[in-house]
C-alpha positions as CSV (number, residue, x, y, z in Angstrom):
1,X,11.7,17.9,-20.1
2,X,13.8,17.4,-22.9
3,X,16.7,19.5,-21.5
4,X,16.2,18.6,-18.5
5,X,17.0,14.8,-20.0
6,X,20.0,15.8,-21.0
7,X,21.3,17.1,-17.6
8,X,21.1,14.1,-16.5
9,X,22.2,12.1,-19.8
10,X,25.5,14.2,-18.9
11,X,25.5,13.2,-15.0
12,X,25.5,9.7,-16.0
13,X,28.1,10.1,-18.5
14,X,30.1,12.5,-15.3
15,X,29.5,9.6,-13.2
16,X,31.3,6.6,-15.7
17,X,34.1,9.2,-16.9
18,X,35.4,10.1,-13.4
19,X,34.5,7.1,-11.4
20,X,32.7,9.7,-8.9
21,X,29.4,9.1,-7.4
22,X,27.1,11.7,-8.5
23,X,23.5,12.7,-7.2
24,X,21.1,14.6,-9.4
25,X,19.1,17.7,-8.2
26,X,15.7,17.0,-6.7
27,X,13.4,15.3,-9.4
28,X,9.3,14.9,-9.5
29,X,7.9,11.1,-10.1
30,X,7.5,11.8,-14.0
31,X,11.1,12.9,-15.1
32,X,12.9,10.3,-12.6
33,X,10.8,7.5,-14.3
34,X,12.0,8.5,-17.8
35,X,15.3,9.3,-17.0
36,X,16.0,5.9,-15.3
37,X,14.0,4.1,-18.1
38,X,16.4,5.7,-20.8
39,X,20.2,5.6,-18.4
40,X,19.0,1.6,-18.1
41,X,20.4,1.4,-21.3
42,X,24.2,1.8,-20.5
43,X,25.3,-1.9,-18.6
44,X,28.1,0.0,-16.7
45,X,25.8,2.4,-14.9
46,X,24.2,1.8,-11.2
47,X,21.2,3.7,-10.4
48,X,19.9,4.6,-7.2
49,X,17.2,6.9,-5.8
50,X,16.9,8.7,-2.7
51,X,14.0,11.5,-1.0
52,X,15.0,11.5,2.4
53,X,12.2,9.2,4.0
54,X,10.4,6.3,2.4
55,X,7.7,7.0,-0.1
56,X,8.9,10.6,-1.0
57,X,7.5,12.3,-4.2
58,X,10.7,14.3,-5.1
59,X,14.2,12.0,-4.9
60,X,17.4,13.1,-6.3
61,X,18.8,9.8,-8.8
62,X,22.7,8.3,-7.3
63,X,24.4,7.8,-10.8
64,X,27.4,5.3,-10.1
65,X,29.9,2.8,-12.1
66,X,28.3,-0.3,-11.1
67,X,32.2,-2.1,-10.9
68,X,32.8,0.8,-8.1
69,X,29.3,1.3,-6.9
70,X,28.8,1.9,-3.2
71,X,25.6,1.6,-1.5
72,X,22.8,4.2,-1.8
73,X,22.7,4.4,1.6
74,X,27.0,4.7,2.4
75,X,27.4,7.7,-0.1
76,X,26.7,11.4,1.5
77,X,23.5,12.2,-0.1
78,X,24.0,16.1,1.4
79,X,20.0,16.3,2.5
80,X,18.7,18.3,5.5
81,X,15.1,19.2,6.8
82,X,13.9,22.8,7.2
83,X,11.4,23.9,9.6
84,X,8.9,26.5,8.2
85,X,7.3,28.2,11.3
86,X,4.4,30.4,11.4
87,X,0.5,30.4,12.1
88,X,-1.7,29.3,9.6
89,X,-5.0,29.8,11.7
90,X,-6.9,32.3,9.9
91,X,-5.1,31.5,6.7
92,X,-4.9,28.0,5.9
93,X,-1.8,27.1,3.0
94,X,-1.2,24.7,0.6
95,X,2.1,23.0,-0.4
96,X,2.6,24.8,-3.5
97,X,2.4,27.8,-1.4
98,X,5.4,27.0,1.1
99,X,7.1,26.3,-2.0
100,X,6.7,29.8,-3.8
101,X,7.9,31.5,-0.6
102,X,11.4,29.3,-0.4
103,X,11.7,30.5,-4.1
104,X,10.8,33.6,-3.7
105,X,13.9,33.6,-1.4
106,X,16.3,32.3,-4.3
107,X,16.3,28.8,-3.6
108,X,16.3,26.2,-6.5
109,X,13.4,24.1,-7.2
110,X,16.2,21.1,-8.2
111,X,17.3,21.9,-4.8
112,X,13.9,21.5,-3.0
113,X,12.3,18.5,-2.1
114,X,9.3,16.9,-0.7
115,X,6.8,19.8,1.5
116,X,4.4,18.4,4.3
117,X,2.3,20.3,6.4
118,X,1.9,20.4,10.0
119,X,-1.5,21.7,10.8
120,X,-1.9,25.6,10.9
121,X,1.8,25.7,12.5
122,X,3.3,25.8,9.1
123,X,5.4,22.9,7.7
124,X,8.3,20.6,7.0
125,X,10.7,20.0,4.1
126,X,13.8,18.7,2.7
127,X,15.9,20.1,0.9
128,X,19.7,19.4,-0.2
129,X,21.9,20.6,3.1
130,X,23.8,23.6,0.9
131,X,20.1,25.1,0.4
132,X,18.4,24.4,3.8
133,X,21.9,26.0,5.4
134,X,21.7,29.3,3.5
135,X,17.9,29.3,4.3
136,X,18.8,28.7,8.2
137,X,17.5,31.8,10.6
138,X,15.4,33.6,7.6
139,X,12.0,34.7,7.2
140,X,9.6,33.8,4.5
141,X,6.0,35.5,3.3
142,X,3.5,32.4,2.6
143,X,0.3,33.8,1.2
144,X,0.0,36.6,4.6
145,X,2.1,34.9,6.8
146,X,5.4,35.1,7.8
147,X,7.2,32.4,8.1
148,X,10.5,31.9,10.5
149,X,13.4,29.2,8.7
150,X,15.3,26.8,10.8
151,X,17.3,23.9,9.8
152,X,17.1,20.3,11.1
153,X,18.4,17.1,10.6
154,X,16.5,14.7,9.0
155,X,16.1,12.5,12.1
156,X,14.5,15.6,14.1
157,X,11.7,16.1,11.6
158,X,8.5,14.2,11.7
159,X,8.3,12.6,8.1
160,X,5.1,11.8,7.3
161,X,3.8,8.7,8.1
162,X,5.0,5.6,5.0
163,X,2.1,4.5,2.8
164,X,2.0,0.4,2.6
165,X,1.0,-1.4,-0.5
166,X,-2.8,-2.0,-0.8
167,X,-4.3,-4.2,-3.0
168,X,-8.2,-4.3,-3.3
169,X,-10.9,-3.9,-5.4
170,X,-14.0,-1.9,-6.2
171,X,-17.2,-1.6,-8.2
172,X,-17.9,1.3,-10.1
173,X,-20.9,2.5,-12.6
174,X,-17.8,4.2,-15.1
175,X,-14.6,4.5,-15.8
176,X,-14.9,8.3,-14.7
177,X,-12.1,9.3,-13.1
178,X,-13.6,10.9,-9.9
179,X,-15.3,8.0,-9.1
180,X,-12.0,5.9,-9.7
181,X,-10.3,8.0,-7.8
182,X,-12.9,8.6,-4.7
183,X,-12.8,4.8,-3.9
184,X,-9.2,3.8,-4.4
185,X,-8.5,7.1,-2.1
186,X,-11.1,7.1,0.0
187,X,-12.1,10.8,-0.6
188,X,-15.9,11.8,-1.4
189,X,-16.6,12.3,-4.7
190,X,-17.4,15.5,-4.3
191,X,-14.1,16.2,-3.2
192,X,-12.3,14.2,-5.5
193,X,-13.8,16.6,-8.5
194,X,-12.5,19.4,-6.5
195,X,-9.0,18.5,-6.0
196,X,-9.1,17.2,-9.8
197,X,-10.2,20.7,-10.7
198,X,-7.4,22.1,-9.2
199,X,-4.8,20.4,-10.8
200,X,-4.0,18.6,-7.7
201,X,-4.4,15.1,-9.3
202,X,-2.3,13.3,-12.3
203,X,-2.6,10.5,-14.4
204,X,0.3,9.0,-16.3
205,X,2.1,12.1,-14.4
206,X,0.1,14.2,-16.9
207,X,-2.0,16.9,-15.3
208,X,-6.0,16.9,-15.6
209,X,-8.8,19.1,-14.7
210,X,-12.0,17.4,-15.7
211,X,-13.5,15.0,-13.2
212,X,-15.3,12.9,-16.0
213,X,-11.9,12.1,-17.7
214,X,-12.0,8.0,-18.5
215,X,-9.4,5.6,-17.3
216,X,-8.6,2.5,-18.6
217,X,-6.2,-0.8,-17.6
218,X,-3.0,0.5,-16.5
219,X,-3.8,3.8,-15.6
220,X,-1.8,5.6,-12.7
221,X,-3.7,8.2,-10.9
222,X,-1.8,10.7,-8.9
223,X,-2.4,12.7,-6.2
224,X,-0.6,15.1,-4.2
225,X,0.2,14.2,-0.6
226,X,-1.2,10.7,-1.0
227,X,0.1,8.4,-3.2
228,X,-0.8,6.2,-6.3
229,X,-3.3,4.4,-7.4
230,X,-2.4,1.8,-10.4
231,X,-5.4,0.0,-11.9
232,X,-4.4,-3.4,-12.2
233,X,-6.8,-4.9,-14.2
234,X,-10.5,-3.6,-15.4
235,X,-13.6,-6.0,-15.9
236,X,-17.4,-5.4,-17.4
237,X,-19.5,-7.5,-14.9
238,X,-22.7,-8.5,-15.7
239,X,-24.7,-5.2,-14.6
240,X,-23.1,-3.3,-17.4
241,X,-21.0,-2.1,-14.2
242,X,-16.9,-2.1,-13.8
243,X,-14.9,-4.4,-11.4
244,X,-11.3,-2.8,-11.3
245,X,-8.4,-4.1,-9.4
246,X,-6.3,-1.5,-7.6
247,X,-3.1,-1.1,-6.0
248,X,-2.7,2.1,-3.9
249,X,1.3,2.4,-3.3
């Protein structure tokens, strides 16, 4: 994390030397929350960030001088989709998966980001338009499968569908954080516990592997593929039970 802090620490200072717009390779939620949280510091620096669709886990930061800044949206952000084609029937994969076979092919992880799936026909990503082009007309082994590579623009994928601010609340007999989780997700239990066990869900962006962990006020909970949950605010009621207020985002 540390070096990887500094990358970017010398982006931004790229970015006010030259007067040059400059985007960042693909980063996850934890490291683009520090990193803007520590560049906020310098007045003359603009900050934007950008996945390739709404809501997307990996975005790449736009470091700018904020007296030449140009809109996010107006400055080349070099992004492109790749198609991963195969059947995934008999052998049903995960993101992480998909991911280890682009990599396996040389590609960057700062240079991959977000990874959907599409059902047992394989999946959808993006990925900076350098790396989806040198990918463009390969083949890839994920888990058994081989994969055929084709890339898209972004407008000809189908991005996966934007999560809307939810704010409600729920009754729970702990603080545990399968149970949490269960209700502000609306997963079993059951379920929950398993995808905690296998590392799939964070809290604080730090990953977990015990379903009775305890949350408290201001906990973030999250998990792959389907957002956040933020816990708002946490009440004893008078059942000796817990009245939390969530937001899902």
């Amino acid at each position: 994390m540390a070096s990887d802090l500094k990358a970017l620490i010398a982006a931004a200072e790229q970015a006010l030397r030259t007067w040059e717009p400059v985007w960042t390779p693909f980063l996850d939620g934890a490291l683009r929350e520090e990193a803007q949280e520590r560049l906020a510091g310098l007045a003359e620096l603009e900050m934007a960030s950008r996945g390739g669709y709404p809501g997307a886990e990996r975005q790449r930061l736009l470091l700018q001088r904020r007296d030449a800044a140009i809109g996010a949206d107006e400055v080349a952000s070099g992004l492109m989709g790749l198609e991963l084609g195969g059947n995934f029937l008999f052998d049903p994969s995960e993101r992480q998966d998909f991911r280890a076979g682009l990599i396996s092919l040389g590609a960057a992880e700062g240079e991959l980001g977000d990874i959907w799936l599409r059902g047992d026909r394989g999946a959808q990503a993006i990925l900076t338009a350098a790396q989806a082009t040198a990918l463009d007309g390969r083949t890839a082994t994920v888990r058994t499968v081989e994969v055929a590579l084709e890339a898209r623009p972004l407008n000809e994928l189908q991005l996966p569908a934007q999560r809307l601010l939810r704010r409600f609340q729920t009754v729970e007999a702990s603080l545990r954080l399968d149970a949490v989780a269960s209700a502000g997700f609306g997963l079993s239990r059951n379920r929950m516990a398993e995808l905690i066990r296998q590392g799939r869900v964070r809290v604080n962006w730090q990953s977990v592997s015990s379903p009775s962990r305890q949350l408290m006020e201001a906990d973030r909970v999250q998990l792959e593929s389907r957002g956040e949950l933020q816990l708002e605010k946490v009440t004893a009621t008078k059942r000796e039970r817990w009245r939390i207020e969530l937001l899902r985002c």
